[in-house]
C-alpha positions in Angstrom: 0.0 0.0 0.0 1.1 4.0 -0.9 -0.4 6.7 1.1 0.1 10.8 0.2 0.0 13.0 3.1 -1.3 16.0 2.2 0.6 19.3 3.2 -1.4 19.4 7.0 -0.7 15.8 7.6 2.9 16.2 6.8 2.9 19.4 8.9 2.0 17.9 12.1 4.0 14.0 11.4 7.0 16.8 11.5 5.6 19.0 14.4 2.6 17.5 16.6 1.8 13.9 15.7 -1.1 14.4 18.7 -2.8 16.0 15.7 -3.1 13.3 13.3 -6.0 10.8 13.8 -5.1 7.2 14.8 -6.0 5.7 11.5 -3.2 8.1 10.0 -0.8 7.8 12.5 -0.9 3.7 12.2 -0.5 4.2 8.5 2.7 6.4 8.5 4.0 4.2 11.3 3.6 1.2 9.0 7.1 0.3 7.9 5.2 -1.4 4.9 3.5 1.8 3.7 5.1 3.5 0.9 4.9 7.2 2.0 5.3 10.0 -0.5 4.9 13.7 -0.2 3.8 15.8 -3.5 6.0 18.3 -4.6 2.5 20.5 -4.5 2.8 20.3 -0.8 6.3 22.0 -0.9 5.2 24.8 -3.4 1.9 25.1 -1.3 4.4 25.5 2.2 6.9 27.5 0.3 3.8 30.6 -0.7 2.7 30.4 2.8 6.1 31.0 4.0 6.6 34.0 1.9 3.5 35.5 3.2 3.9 34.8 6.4 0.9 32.3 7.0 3.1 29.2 8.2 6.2 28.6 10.4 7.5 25.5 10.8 9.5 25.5 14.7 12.9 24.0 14.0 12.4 23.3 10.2 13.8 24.8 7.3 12.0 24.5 4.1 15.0 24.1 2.5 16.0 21.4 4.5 12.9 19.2 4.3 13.7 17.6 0.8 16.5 15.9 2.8 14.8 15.2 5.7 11.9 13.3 3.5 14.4 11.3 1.8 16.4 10.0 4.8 13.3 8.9 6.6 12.7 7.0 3.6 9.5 9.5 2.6 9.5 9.2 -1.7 9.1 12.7 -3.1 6.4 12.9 -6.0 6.6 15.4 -8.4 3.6 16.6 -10.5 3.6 14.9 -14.6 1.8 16.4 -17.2 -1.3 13.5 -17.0 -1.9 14.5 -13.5 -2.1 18.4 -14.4 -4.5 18.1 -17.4 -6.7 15.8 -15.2 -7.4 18.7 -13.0 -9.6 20.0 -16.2 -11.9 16.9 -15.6 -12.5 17.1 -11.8 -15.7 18.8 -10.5 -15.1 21.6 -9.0 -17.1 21.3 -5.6 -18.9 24.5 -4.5 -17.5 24.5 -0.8 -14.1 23.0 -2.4 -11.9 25.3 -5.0 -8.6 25.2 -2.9 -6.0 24.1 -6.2 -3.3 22.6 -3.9 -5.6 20.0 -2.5 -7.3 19.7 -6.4 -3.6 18.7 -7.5 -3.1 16.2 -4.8 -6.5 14.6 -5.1 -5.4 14.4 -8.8 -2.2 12.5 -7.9 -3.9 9.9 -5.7 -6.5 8.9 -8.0 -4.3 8.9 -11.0 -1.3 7.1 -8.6 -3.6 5.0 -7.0 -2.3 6.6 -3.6 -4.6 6.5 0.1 -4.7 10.5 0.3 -4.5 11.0 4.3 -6.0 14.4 4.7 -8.4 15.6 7.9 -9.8 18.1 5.3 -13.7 16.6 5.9 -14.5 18.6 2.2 -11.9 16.2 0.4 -14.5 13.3 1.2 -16.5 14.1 -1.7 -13.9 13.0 -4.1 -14.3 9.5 -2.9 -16.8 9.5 -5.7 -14.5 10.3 -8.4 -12.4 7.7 -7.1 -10.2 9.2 -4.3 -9.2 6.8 -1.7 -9.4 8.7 1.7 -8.2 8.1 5.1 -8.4 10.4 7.9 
């Protein structure tokens, strides 16, 4: 099995694990999970930065490539296929956000578990999203 943790789930596995549900936590715990983190997460992290909206205690953005890779974390990057899909999902009324669109995207089209506690993501399920929160 492959999970994606989106950007909040990989947020708190590197800052406050108490916020990740027990379902999530036993998943990234599982030395038999394949974990990856999107590229999308680092760009969405990166804006944030700039504008002040996220700190990160102890972690340097710059450093967390690194840090993925030596606790065995696969980076994802985004292909072409996966960014012309976004023309085909529904945009949801109450759900527009394009960071979370563009990792949906990636764990249908990579056949990923997306762990996310974003309760709007749910309705992707019926597009084929694998959700586990």
């Amino acid at each position: 099995m492959k999970c994606l943790l989106d950007t909040s789930a990989l947020i708190w596995t590197l800052t406050d694990e108490d916020r990740l549900s027990r379902p999530a936590r036993e998943m990234i715990s599982d030395t038999s999970v394949i974990k990856t983190v999107s590229v999308v997460s680092l760009y969405e992290m990166a804006i944030k930065m700039a504008m002040k909206k996220l700190t990160i205690q102890g972690i340097k953005l710059s450093d967390l490539p690194a840090l993925l890779y030596s606790n065995g974390v696969e980076l994802i990057v985004l292909e072409p296929f996966e960014t012309v899909a976004l023309e085909k999902l529904p945009l949801k009324d109450d759900h527009r956000d394009p960071f979370d669109r563009m990792l949906i995207c990636q764990a249908i089209f990579r056949n990923l578990t997306l762990l996310s506690s974003d309760a709007k993501i749910a309705q992707y399920r019926e597009h084929g999203l694998s959700l586990l929160w």
